[in-house]
ROMARZA-32735 format. One line per 8 residues: number of its first residue (from 1); their letters; for each residue z, x, y of C-alpha. Coordinates in nm, 3 decimals, decimal comma. Each point is the difference from the previous one (the first is absolute). Layout:
N
NUM) A) Z:X:Y; ...
This chain:
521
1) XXXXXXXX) 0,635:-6,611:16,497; -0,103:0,286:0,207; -0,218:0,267:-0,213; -0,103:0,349:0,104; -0,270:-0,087:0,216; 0,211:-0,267:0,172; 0,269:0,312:0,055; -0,259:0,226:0,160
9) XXXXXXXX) -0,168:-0,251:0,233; 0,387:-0,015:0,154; 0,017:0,352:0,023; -0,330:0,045:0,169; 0,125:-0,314:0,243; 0,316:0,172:0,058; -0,149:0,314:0,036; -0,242:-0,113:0,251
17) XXXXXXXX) 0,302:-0,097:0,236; 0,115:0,232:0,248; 0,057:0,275:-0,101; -0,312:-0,012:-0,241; 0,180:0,220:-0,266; 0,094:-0,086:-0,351; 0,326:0,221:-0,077; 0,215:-0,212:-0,243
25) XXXXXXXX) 0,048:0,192:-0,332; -0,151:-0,169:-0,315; -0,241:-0,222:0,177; -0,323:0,164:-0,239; 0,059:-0,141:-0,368; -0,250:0,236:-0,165; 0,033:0,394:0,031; -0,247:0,066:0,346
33) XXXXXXXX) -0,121:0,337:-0,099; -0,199:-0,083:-0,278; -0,301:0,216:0,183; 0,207:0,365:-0,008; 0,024:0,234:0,281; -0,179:0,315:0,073; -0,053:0,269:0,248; -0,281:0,125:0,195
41) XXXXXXXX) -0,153:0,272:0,266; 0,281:0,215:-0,006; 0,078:0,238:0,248; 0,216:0,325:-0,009; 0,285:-0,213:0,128; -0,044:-0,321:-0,170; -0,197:-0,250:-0,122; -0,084:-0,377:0,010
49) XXXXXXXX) 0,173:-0,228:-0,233; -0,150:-0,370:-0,124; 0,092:-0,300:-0,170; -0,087:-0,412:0,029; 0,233:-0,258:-0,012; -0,158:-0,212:-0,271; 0,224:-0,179:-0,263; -0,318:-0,219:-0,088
57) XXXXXXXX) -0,289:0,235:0,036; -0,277:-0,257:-0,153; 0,117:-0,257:0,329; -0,062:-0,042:0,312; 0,195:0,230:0,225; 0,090:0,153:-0,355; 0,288:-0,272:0,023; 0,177:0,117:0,300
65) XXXXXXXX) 0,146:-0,211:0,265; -0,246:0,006:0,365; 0,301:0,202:0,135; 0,060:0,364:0,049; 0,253:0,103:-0,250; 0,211:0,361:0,080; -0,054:0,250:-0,248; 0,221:0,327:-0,055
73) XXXXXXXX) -0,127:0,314:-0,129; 0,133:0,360:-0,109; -0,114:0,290:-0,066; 0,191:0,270:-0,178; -0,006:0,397:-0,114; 0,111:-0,090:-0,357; -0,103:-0,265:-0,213; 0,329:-0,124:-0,038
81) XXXXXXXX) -0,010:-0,098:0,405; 0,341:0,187:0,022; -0,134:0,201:0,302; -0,184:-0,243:0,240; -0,234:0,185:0,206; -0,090:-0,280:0,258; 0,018:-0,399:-0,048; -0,044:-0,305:0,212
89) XXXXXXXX) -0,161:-0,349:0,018; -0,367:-0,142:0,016; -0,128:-0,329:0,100; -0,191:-0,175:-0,252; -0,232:-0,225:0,191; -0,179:-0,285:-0,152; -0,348:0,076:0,232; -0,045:0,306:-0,229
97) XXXXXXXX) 0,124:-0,142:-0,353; 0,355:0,127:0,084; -0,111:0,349:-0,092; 0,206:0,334:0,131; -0,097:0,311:0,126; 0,246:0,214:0,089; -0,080:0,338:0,143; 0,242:0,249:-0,094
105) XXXXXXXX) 0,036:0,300:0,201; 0,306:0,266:0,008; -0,029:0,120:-0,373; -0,056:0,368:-0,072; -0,338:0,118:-0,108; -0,155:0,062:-0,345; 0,277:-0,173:-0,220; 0,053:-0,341:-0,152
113) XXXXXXXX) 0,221:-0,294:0,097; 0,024:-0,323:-0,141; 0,008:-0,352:0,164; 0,055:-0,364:-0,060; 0,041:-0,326:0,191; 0,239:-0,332:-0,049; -0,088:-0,304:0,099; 0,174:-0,372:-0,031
121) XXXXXXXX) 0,297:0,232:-0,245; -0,303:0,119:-0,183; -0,037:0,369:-0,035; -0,367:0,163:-0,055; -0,166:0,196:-0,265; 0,122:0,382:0,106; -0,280:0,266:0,119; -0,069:0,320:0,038
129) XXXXXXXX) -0,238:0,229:0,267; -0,044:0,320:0,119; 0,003:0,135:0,315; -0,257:0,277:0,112; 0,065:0,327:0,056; 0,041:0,055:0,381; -0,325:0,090:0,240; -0,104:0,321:-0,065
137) XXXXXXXX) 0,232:0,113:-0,241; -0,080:0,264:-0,303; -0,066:-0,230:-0,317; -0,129:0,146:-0,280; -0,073:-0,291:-0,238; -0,109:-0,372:0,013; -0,038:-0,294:-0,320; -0,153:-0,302:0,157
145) XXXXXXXX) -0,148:-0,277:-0,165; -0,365:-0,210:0,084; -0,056:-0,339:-0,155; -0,130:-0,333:0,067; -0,245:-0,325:-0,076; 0,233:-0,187:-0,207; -0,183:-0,312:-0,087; 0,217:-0,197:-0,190
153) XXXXXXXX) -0,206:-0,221:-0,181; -0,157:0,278:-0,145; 0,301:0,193:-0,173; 0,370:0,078:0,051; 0,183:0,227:0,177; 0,161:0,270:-0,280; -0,127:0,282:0,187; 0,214:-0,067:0,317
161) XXXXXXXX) 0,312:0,050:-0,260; -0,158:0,310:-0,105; -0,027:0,116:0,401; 0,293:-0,112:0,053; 0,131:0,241:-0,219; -0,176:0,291:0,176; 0,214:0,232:0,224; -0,180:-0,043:0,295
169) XXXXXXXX) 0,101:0,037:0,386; -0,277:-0,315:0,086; -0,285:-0,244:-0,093; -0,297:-0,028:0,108; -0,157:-0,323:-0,077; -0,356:-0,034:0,168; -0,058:-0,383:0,009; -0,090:-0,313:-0,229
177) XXXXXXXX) 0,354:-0,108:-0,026; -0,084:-0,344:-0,070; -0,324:-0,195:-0,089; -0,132:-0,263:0,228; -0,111:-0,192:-0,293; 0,055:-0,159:-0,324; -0,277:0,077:-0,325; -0,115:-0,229:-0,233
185) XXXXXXXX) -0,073:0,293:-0,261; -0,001:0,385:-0,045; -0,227:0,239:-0,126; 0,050:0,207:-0,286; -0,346:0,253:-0,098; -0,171:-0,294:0,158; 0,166:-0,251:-0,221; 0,225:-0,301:0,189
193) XXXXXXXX) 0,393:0,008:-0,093; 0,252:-0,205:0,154; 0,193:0,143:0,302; 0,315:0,122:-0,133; 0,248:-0,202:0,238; -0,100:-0,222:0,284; -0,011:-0,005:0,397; 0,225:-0,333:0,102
201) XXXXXXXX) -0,308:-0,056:0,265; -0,374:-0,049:-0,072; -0,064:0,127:0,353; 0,207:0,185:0,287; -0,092:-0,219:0,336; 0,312:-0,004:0,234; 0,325:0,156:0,054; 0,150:-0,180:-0,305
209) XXXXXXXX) -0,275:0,086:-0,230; 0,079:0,389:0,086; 0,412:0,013:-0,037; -0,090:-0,168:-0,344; -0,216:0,265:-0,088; 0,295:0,258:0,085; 0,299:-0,155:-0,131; -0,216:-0,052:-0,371
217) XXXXXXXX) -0,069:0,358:0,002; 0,317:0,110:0,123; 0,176:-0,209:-0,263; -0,158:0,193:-0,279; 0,357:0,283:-0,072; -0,245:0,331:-0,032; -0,113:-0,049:0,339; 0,330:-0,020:0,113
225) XXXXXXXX) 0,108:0,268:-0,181; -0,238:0,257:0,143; 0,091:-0,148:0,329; 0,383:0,064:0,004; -0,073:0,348:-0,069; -0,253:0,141:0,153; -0,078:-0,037:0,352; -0,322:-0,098:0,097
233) XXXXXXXX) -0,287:0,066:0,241; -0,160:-0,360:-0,007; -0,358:-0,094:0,129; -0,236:-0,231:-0,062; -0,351:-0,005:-0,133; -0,246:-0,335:-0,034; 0,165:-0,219:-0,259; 0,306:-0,070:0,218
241) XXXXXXXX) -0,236:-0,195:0,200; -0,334:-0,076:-0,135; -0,206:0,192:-0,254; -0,236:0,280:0,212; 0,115:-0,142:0,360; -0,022:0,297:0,268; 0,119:-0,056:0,394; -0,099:-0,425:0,035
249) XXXXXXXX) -0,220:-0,021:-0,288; 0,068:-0,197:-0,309; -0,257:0,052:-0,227; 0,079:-0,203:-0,279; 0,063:-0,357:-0,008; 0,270:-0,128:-0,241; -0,225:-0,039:-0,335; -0,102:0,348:0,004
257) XXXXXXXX) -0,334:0,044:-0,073; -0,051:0,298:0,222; -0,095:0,075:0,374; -0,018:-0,360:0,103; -0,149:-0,193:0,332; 0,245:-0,274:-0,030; 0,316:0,212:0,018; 0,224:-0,074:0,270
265) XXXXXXXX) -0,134:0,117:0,381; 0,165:0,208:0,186; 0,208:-0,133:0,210; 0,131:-0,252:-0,318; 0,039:0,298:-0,196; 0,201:0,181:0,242; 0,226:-0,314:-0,025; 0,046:0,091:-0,363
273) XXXXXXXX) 0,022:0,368:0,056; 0,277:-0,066:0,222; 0,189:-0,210:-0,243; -0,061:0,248:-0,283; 0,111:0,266:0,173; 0,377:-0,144:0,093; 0,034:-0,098:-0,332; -0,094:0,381:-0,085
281) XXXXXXXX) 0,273:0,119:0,299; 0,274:-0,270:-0,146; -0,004:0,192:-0,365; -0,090:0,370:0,086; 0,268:0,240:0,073; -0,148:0,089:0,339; 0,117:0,065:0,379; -0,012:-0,273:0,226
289) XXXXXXXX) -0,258:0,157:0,206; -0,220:-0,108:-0,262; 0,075:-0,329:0,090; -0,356:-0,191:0,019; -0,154:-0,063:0,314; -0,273:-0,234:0,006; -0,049:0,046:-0,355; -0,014:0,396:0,059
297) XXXXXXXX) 0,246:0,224:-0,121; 0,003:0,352:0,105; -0,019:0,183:-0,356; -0,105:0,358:0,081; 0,319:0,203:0,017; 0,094:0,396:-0,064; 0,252:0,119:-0,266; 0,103:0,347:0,008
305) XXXXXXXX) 0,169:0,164:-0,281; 0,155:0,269:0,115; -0,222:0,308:0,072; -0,191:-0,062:-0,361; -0,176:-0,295:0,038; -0,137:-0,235:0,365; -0,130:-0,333:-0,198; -0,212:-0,236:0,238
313) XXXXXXXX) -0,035:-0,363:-0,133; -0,283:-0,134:0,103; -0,151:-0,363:0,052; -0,343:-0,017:-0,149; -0,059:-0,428:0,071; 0,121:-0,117:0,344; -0,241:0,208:0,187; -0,272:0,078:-0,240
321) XXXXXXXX) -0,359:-0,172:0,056; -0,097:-0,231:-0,193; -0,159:0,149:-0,379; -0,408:0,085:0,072; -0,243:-0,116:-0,266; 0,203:-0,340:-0,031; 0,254:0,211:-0,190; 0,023:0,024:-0,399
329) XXXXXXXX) -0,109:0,278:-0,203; -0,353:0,087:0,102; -0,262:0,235:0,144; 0,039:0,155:0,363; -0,141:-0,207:0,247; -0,086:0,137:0,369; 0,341:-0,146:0,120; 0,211:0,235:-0,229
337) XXXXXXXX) -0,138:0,271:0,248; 0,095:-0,142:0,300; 0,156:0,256:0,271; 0,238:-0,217:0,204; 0,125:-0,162:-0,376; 0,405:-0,016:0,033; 0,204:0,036:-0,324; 0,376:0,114:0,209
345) XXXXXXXX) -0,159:-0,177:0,317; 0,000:0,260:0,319; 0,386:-0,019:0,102; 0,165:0,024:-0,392; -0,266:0,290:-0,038; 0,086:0,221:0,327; 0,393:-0,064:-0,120; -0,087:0,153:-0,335
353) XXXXXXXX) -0,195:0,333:0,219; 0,314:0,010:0,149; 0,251:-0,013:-0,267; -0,237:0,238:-0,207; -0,047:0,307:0,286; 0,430:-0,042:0,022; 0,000:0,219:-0,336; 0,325:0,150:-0,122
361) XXXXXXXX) -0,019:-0,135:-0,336; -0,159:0,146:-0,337; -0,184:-0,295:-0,099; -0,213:-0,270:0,213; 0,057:-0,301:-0,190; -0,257:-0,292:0,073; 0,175:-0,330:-0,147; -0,256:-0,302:0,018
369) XXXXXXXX) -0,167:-0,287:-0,214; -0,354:0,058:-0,065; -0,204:0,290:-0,188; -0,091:0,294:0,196; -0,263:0,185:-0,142; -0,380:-0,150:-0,003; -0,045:-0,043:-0,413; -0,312:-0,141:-0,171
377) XXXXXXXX) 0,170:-0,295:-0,179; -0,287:-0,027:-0,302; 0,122:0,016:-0,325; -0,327:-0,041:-0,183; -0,302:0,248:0,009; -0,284:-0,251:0,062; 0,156:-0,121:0,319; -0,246:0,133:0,286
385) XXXXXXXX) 0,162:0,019:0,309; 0,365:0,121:0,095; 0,238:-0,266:-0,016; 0,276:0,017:0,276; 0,344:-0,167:0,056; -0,093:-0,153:0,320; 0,378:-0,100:0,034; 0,095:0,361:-0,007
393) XXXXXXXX) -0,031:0,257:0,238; -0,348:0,052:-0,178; -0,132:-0,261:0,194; 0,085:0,164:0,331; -0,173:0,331:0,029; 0,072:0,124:0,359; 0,370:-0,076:0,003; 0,003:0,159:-0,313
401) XXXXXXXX) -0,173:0,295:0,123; 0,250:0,030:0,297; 0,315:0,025:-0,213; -0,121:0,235:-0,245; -0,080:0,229:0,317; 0,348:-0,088:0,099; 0,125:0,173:-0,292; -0,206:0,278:-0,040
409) XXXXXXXX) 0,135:0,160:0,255; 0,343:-0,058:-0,165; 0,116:0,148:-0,328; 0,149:-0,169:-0,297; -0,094:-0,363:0,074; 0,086:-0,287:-0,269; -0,162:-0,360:0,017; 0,232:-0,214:-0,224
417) XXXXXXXX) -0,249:-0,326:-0,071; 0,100:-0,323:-0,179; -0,217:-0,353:-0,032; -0,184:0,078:-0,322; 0,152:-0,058:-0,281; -0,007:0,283:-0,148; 0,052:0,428:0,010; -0,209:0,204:0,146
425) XXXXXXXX) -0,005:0,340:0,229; -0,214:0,239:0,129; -0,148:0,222:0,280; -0,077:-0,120:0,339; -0,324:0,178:0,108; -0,185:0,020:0,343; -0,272:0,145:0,016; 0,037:0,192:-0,375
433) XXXXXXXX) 0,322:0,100:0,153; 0,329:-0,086:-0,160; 0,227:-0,066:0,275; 0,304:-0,243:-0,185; 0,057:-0,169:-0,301; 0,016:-0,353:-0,150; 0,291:-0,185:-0,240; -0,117:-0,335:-0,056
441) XXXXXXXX) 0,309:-0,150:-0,123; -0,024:-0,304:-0,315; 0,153:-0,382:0,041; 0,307:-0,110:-0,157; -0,146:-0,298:-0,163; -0,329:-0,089:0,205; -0,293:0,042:-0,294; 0,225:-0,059:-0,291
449) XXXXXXXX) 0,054:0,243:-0,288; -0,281:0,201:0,082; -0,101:0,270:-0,209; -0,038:0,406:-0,031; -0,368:-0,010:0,155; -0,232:-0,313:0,163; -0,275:-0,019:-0,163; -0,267:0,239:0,129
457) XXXXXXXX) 0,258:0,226:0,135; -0,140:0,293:-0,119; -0,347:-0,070:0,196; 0,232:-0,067:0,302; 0,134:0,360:-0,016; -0,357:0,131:-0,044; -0,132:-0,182:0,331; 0,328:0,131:0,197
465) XXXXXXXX) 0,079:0,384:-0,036; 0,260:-0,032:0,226; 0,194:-0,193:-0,232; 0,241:0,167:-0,263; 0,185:-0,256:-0,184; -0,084:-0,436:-0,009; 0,276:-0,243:-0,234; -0,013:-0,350:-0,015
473) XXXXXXXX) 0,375:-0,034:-0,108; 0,299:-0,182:0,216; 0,266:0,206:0,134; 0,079:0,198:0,289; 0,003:0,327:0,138; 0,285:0,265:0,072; -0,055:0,269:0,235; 0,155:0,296:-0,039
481) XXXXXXXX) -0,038:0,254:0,316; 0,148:0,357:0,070; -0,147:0,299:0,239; -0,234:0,113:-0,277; -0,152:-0,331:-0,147; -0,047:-0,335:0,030; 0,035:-0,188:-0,373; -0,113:-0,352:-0,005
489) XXXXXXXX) 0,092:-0,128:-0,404; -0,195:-0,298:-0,140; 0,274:-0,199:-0,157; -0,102:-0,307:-0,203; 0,106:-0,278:-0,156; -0,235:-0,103:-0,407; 0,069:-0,366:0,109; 0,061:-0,248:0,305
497) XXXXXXXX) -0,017:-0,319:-0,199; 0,350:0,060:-0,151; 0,330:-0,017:0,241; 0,068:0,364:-0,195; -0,218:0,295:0,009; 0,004:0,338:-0,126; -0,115:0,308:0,262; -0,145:0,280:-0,004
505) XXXXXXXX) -0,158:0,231:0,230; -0,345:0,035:-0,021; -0,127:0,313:0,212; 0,102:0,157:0,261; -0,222:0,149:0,322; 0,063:0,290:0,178; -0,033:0,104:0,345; 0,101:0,377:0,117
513) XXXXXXXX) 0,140:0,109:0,331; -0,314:0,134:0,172; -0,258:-0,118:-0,236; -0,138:-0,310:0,079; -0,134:-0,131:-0,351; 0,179:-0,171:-0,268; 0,036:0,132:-0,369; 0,095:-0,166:-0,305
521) X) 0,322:0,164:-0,132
């Protein structure tokens, strides 16, 4: 009797044979696009397009035969796909988990279209992205969404279905797609609870290891939901790879229990990095120039939107030095000071100079991982000494310094911020000058429930004038930009622990053309 398995190994035989090409019709027995599609970095004339070829995401090679396999793909005016607006056919190749990117070009600017792919007689999930409006052109209006750090031991994913309901020409999601490990227990007000749902692997090691990680998340339907219908801006922060890694440092070994000697060296970690970051390539809706190198991957990249808004993301870990003070939340040591300390690293920070003295748009957007401003993190009023996040740019003091005086020669600059769990925005100040402003964006899940206020919030404020608004809620953000104002609304979820959620939004910030504060509206 021959059973599945014995089917595939024939295919993968045969497909190995010259040509090394499965086309036959029917030779998957389970649906291969169990992972969704989505879209990414558009352009005015197009976008990129993604899916995986994975009828068994859970197995190795997500049960695909070690053979490329052709896959078509259409995209389409209408939903209906009665007016195709360009087509053609992809390789799937099993060196990078028979994943697709196609880069679309040829489309008209600043409308939707909607794709899809078939495969083996299968036909895909449909999607749906936006094009931006062409370079330079008059827009007067902009609804983009920030989100990220979607843990998912810790909670489910009901806000995605909420985003994904948002009318919104993009995503923005600022890192921490997947965790790099599995938890025995959560914390709830200091009390352990049980995770929610479970990570297949204890730890994320190799190659394997990784594309697990993505296909378990990407199974979950929310996340696919936002995904066919929103494009997104993708980046990563530290949890793709290893918790608090920057440029070849690991940091933490696999048990966690903080900045660690025994974590991997450098040039074993950069075996790792370059593992976790094809794995990351394989599942993000990206361009192939981002294509890893030597386990780089050249993240920093320019979106214009129009003449409204120039948004530059930014990589704040393959370049950065490694945290002073043996990172954590602590005092300032000497090293935080440091002159020649790289956050950007010299090349990604002369691009941004560049991009920023282009001008031509309304808003400077500044789209990056890590918090910006320098805030005392004490939340009790006995502690002596200001407490920094030495993982933030807080720890990092002349960089710092250099960007802020980067922008204040500019007007209406926005930082959006992810990586902590939580809501937060303010002023950033140089020098008791306000020269931008702050929207730290919350996680999807990462933290669980959360509530309206950590505890000691309110001495938090105190310590940090420049802050206007702190929420320890999931959710995400939505951004909401014309030539007067810049809206950033809180939106949040009461729970995470339950696949259904109700939202609401919480508060919304400010920022007005020309005035460089935020206010609460």
């Amino acid at each position: 009797m021959y059973n599945r398995r014995h089917f595939l190994a024939g295919a993968t035989l045969a497909g190995l044979a010259a040509p090394a090409i499965v086309r036959a019709q029917g030779f998957l027995r389970e649906f291969p696009f169990k992972l969704g599609v989505a879209a990414g970095d558009p352009a005015a004339d197009g976008f990129v397009i993604w899916t995986r070829l994975a009828p068994e995401p859970m197995e190795r090679h997500g049960g695909m035969p070690l053979a490329n396999v052709p896959v078509e793909w259409e995209v389409a005016s209408d939903s209906g796909f009665r007016t195709i607006a360009a087509k053609g056919t992809e390789l799937a190749r099993p060196e990078l988990g028979h994943s697709v990117h196609v880069e679309v070009a040829g489309l008209l600017p600043d409308r939707p279209y909607y794709y899809r792919f078939t495969a083996g007689g299968e036909r895909s999930l449909r999607g749906r992205a936006r094009t931006l409006p062409a370079p330079g052109a008059k827009v007067e209006a902009l609804k983009f969404g920030v989100a990220g750090c979607q843990h998912f031991e810790s909670g489910f994913y009901g806000a995605y279905r909420h985003l994904a309901r948002e009318d919104l020409a993009f995503v923005y999601h600022y890192g921490d797609f997947i965790y790099e490990y599995q938890q025995n227990y959560l914390y709830d007000s200091g009390l352990p609870i049980l995770p929610v749902r479970r990570y297949e692997q204890r730890a994320l090691i190799d190659l394997t290891d990784f594309r697990g990680a993505y296909a378990q998340t990407l199974l979950d339907i929310d996340q696919q939901a936002v995904r066919s219908v929103h494009a997104v801006l993708s980046t990563i922060d530290d949890h793709e790879i290893v918790n608090d890694w920057v440029s070849n440092v690991a940091n933490w070994s696999l048990d966690l229990p903080g900045n660690d000697p025994d974590a991997a060296p450098p040039e074993v970690f950069m075996l790792k990095k370059q593992a976790a970051m094809q794995a990351w390539y394989e599942h993000m809706p990206v361009r192939k120039a981002l294509l890893p190198r030597g386990g780089m991957v050249g993240l920093n990249r320019e979106f214009r939107y129009g003449d409204l808004m120039a948004m530059q993301l930014l990589d704040t870990r393959q370049y950065r030095d490694d945290q002073p003070c043996g990172d954590g939340f602590k005092p300032a040591c000497p090293e935080v000071f440091a002159k020649d300390a790289q956050v950007l690293g010299r090349a990604q920070e002369d691009w941004l100079n560049k991009n920023l003295a282009k001008g031509g748009a309304t808003w400077n957007a500044l789209a990056q991982q890590v918090t910006m401003m320098s805030l005392d993190r004490r939340r009790k009023p006995d502690e002596p000494e200001k407490i920094l996040n030495l993982d933030s740019w807080a720890g990092y003091e002349a960089p710092r310094e250099r960007i802020l005086a980067r922008m204040a020669g500019l007007k209406n600059n926005v930082v959006l911020t992810g990586d902590e769990h939580q809501n937060f925005c303010g002023d950033l100040v140089l020098k008791d000058k306000v020269v931008g402003a702050e929207i730290v964006a919350t996680s999807i899940s990462s933290g669980g429930d959360g509530s309206d206020k950590r505890s000691g919030t309110d001495e938090f404020l105190k310590l940090n004038p420049e802050l206007k608004f702190a929420n320890d809620q999931r959710g995400y953000v939505v951004c909401d930009v014309n030539r007067e104002a810049w809206q950033a609304h809180f939106m949040v979820v009461d729970k995470v622990t339950t696949p259904v959620n109700a939202l609401s939004k919480r508060a919304t910030a400010v920022v007005e053309n020309g005035v460089a504060g935020i206010k609460m509206a």
